[in-house]
N, C-alpha and C positions, 0 to 999 in steps of 0.2 A: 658682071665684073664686081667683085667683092673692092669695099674700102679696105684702103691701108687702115693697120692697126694705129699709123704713128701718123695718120691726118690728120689737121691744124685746120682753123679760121681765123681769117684776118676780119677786123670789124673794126668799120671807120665812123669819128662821129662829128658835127663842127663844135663840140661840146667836150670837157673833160671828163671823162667816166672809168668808173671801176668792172672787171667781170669776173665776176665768180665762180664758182662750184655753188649749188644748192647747198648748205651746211648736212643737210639729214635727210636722208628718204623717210616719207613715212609709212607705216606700217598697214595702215588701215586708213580707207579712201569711201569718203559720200561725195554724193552731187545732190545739188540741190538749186532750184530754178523760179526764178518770178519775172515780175514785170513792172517798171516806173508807170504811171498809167494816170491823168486826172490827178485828185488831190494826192494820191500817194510817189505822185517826181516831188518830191518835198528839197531836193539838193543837199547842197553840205550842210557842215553846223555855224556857218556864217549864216544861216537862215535858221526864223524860229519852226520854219514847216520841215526841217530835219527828226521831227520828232513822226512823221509822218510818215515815211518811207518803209517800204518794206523792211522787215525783222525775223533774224532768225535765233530759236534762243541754242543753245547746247548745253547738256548736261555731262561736267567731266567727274569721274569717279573714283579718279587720282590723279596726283598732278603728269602734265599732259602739254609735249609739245605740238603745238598746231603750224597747221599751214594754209592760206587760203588764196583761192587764185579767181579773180575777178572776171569775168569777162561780158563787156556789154557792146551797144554800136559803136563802130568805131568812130562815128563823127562826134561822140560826149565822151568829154575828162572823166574818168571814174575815181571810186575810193571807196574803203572797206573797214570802219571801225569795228573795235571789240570791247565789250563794258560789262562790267559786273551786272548780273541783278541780285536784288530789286535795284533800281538806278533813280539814285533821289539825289534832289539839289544839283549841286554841283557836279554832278558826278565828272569826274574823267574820265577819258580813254586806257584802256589798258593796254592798250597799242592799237597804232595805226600805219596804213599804208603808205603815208607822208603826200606829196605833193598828187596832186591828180593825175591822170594819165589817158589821153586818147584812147579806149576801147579795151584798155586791159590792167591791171596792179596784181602784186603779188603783196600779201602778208605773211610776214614769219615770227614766230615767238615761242620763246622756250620757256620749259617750268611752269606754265601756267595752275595754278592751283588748285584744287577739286571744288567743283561748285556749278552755279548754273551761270550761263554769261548770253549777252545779247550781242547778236553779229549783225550791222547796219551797212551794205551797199547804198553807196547813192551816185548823183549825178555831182559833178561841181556847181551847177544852176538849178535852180527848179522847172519844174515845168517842162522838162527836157526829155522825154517819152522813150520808151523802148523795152523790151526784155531785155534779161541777164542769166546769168549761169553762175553758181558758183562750185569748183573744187574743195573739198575740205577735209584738208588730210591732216592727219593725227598716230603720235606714237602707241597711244593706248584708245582701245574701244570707247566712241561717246555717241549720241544721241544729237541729231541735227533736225530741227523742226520747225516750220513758219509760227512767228510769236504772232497771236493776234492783238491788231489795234488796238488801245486805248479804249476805242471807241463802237470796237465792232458790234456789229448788230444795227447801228443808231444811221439816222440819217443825219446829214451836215450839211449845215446853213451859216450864212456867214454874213455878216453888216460892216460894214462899211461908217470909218466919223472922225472924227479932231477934236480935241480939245482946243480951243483960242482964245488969247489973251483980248483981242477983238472983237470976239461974239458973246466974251462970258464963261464960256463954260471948259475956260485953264480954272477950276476950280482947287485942285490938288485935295488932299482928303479932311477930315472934322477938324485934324486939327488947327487948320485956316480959317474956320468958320463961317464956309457957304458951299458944302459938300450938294448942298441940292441942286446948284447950278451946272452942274458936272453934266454932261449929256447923260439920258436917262432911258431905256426901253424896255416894253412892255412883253412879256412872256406868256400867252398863255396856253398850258396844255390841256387836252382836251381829255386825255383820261392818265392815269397813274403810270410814271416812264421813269427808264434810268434817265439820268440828263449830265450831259459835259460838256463844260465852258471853260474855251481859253482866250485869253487875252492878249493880243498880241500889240505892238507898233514899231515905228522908227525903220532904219532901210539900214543894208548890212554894215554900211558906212561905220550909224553911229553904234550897232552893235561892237563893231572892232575897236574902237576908240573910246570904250566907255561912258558915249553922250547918251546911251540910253534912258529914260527913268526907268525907277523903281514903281510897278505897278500894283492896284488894289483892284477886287471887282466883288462887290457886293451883290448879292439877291434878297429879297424883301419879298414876304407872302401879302400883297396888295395891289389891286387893279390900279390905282390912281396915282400920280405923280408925286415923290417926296417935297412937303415943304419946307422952308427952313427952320422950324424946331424938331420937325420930324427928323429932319437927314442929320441931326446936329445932336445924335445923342439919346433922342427921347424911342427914335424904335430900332429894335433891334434886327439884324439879319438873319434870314435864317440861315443862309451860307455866305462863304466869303473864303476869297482864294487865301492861301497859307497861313489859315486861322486868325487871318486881319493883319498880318507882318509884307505891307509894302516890301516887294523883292520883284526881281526878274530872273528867275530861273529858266535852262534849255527851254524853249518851245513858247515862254510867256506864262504869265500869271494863270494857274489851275486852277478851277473846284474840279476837285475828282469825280469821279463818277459817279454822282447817286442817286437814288430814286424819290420821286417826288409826287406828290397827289396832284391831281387834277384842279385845276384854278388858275387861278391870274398870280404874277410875279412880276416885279422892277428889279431892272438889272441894271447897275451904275460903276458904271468904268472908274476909275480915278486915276490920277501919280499921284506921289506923295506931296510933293512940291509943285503949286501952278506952274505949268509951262506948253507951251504948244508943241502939238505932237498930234500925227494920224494915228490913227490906231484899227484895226479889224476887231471884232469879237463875233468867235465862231462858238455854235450852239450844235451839240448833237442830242436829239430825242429817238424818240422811234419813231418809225414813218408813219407822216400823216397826223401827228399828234403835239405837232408844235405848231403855232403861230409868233411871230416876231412886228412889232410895228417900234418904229421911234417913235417916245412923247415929245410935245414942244417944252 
């Protein structure tokens, strides 16, 4: 029994909503597929572990409507940003899927640019496991491909601390003048590795609401605890996240990724301003070639 040409659906909701047509078929169709899994369920960008989620980059070659179609388990809200790269600072969204969705979202956008851009599936939570699928359909021929981590290659290691007004160590940075009390931890590699540290704290709360601080995190080429003329000016870092400009950018306070010789290193969290706050600092080396201890 063939359908009538002039069949209809009715579709009920207890919500007000709009239905559409697709605005545009597209032309040209990839699939492409991963997995939330361990540290990469990273969630939305209410979280700094959004920086962590599977990525895919694309490369368009003129400008270029997209379309992209989600699909993950149905028991996790999904969502599917799109961002320029390179993506520094602040970057924004160049569109996104808007609210989350039980197991499936649609992205649509036109005119997109010629360039390369980075495409982020996640969960609404972290931690939230499963594979996913994505559609990605496009008017003009592009290039769809898993971006590698930040980090890839390294192993991750993560510590756990606070700053307190309590213990001492709300120290805030030199310009307070008792940067050495800041909790302090000991790095050492055992032979020549790339190394990535970021900085993280606070809960999505005060990320929404702008209670955040602005965070610092220094590294120092030396086995032994900074003292207070040493933390206060007299030695230098040899790295330090955003060339020493207290900020909180996506994901938390960076040193990017770079290669370091074999030795011992002090690594000192800060904010700008003493205040209490937990914080994590995650360390990526190569495997097997990092050690981490807190100093007292």
């Amino acid at each position: 029994m063939q359908a009538s040409p002039h069949a209809s659906s009715q579709v009920f909701a207890m919500a007000p909503f709009t239905l559409r047509k697709l605005p545009f078929a597209m032309r040209h169709v990839e699939r492409v597929a991963g997995a939330w899994q361990g540290a990469s369920a990273g969630g939305c960008a209410n979280y700094d572990s959004v920086v962590d989620n599977p990525r895919f980059v694309l490369t368009l070659e003129q400008p270029t409507d997209l379309q992209f179609e989600l699909s993950g388990p149905a028991r996790h809200s999904v969502g599917i940003e799109l961002h320029a790269l390179p993506a520094a600072g602040e970057n924004r969204a160049v569109a996104t899927s808007g609210s989350y969705r039980k197991g499936f979202c649609l992205l649509e956008v036109r005119g997109v640019p010629a360039g390369r851009y980075a495409l982020t599936p996640a969960t609404f939570e972290p931690r939230q496991e499963g594979a996913f699928s994505i559609v990605v359909g496009s008017s003009q021929p592009l290039t769809a491909r898993p971006l590698q981590h930040e980090a890839h290659g390294l192993q991750r290691q993560a510590l756990r601390g606070e700053w307190s007004a309590g213990a001492g160590t709300a120290a805030g940075s030199q310009n307070n003048g008792c940067f050495h009390r800041n909790p302090q931890f000991r790095m050492v590699l055992s032979q020549r590795t790339d190394v990535l540290l970021r900085l993280r704290c606070g809960r999505p709360a005060e990320r929404l609401t702008g209670a955040r601080p602005s965070l610092g995190l220094s590294v120092y080429r030396r086995a032994e605890p900074l003292g207070a003329d040493e933390a206060n000016g007299r030695s230098t870092p040899t790295l330090c996240a955003g060339d020493g400009v207290y900020a909180y950018p996506p994901g938390g306070a960076l040193v990017a990724r770079t290669p370091l010789d074999a030795g011992s290193y002090v690594l000192v969290p800060s904010t700008f301003r003493p205040q209490n706050s937990d914080f994590e600092l995650v360390v990526y080396a190569a495997q097997g070639a990092c050690q981490l201890s807190k100093l007292a």
